[in-house]
C-alpha positions in Angstrom: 0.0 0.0 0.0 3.0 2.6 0.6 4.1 2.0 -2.8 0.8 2.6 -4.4 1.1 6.1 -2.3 4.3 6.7 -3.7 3.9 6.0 -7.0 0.6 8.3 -7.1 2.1 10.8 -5.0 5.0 10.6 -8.0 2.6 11.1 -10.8 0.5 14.1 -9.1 3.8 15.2 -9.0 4.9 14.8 -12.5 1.7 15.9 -14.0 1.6 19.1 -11.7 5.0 20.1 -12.9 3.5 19.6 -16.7 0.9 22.0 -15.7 2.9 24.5 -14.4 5.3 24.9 -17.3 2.7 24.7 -19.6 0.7 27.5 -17.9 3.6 29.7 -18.0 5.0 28.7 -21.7 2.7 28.8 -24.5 4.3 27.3 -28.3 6.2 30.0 -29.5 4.0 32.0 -32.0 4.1 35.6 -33.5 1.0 37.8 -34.1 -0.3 40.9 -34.5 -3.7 40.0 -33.2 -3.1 38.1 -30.2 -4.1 39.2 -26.5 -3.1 42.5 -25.2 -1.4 43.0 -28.8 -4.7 44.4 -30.2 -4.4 47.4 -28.2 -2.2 50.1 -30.3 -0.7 52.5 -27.7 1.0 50.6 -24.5 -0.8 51.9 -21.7 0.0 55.1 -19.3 1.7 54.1 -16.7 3.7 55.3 -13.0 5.3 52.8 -11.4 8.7 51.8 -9.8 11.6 49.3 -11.3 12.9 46.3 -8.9 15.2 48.7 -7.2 12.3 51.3 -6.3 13.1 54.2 -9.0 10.3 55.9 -10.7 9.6 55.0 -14.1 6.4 56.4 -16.4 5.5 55.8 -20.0 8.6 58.6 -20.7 10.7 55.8 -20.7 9.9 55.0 -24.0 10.9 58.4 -25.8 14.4 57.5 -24.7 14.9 55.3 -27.9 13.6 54.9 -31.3 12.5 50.9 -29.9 11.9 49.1 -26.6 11.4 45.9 -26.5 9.3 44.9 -23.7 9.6 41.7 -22.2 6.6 40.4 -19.6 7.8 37.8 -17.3 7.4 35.8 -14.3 8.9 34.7 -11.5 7.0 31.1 -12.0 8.2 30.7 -15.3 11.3 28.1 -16.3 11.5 29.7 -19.7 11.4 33.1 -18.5 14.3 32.6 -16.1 16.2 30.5 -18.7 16.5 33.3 -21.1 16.8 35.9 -18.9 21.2 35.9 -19.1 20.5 35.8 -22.8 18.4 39.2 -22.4 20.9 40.7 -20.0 23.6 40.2 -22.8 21.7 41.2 -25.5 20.4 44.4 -23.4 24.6 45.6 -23.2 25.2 44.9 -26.7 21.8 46.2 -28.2 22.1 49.2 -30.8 22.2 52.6 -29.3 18.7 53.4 -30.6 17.0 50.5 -28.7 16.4 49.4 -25.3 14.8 46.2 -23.3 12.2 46.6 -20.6 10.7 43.7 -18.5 8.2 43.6 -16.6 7.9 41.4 -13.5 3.9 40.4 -14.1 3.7 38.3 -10.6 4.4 40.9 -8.5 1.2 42.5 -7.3 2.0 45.8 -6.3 5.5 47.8 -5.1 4.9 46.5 -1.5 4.9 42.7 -2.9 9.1 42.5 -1.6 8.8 38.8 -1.2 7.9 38.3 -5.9 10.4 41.5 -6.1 13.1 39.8 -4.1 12.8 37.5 -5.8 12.5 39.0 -9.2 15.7 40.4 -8.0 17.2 37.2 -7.3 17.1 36.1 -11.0 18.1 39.0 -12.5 21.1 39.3 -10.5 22.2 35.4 -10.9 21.4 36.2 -15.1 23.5 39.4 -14.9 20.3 40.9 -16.5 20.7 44.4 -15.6 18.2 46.1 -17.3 15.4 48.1 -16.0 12.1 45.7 -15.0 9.3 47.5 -13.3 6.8 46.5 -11.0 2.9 46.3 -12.8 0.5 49.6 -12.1 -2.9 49.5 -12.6 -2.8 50.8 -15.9 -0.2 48.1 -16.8 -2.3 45.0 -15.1 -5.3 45.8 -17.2 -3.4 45.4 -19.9 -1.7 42.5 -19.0 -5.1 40.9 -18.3 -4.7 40.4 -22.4 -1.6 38.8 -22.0 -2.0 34.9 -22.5 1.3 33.6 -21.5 4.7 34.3 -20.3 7.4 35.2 -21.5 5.7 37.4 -24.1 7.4 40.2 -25.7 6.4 43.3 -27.1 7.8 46.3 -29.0 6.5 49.7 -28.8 8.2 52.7 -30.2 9.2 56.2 -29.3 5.7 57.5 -28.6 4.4 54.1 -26.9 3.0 52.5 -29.6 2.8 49.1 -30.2 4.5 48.1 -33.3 4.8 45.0 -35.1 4.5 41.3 -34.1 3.9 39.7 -30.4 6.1 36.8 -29.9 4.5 34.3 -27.0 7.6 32.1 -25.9 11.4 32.5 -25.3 12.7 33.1 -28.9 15.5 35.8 -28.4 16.9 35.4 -31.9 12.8 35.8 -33.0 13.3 38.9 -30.9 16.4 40.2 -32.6 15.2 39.5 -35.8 12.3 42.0 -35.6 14.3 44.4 -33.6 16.7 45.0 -37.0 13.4 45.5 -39.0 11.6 47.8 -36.7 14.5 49.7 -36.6 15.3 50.4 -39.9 
């Protein structure tokens, strides 16, 4: 009878794990249609970064593209290319930039998902700004079907081209050269 509970207990186990990385990992697609992407102009937004620093929807008029990468603690995939990001972000072409944003955390006094957002970013050497979710950016996250997904929106927060659900940073460096020529 132990075994029995064991070997269930085993599967539950396996299958939960399934779940989970399925949840957070949809196939890697691109569209112009999907989720939040049918909204044109990224949201308003005032919120803080990971270390506390104010950041608003200004932060796009800094460059000509951001991409914007929406992430979660959670999510294998999202932490597996996350030292990829950090790289690409100190080798990206002076007229672009990368953005994530930490979707898990609830609010700027969540410090136990922003420690730990921390935590990764650190250990991945991914020292580019992420911010903490507002309101205006959780509504329109609530169109956002998987993690990671990334977006890019251009100098006067609009969103531009393709969605792409999944980890795919060459997918994302492909369309960063087009959008920016």
């Amino acid at each position: 009878m132990q075994k029995f509970f064991k070997l269930t207990s085993m599967v539950v186990l396996v299958l939960a794990m399934l779940l989970l990385s399925a949840g957070c990992l949809a196939e890697n697609t691109t569209s112009s249609t999907q989720g939040a992407a049918k909204q044109n102009k990224f949201p308003n937004f005032k919120t803080v970064d990971l270390a506390g620093n104010v950041v608003t929807q200004e932060v796009f008029k800094k460059k000509k593209v951001t991409v914007v990468n929406i992430w979660g603690t959670f999510c294998p995939p999202c932490i597996g290319e996350m030292p990829e990001l950090g790289d690409w972000a100190r080798s990206m072409p002076a007229d672009a930039q990368i953005i994530g944003i930490v979707c898990d955390v609830r609010d700027k006094n969540d410090k136990e998902t922003i420690k730990e957002a921390e935590k990764i970013t650190a250990n991945a050497n991914a020292k580019f700004v992420n911010i903490v979710p507002d309101e205006g950016i959780m509504s329109y996250l609530d169109g956002v079907d998987a993690v990671p997904t990334t977006i890019f929106v251009d100098s006067d927060g609009n969103i531009i081209g393709e969605t792409v659900v999944g980890a795919d940073v060459a997918k994302y460096k492909e369309l960063l050269k087009r959008y920016l020529k």
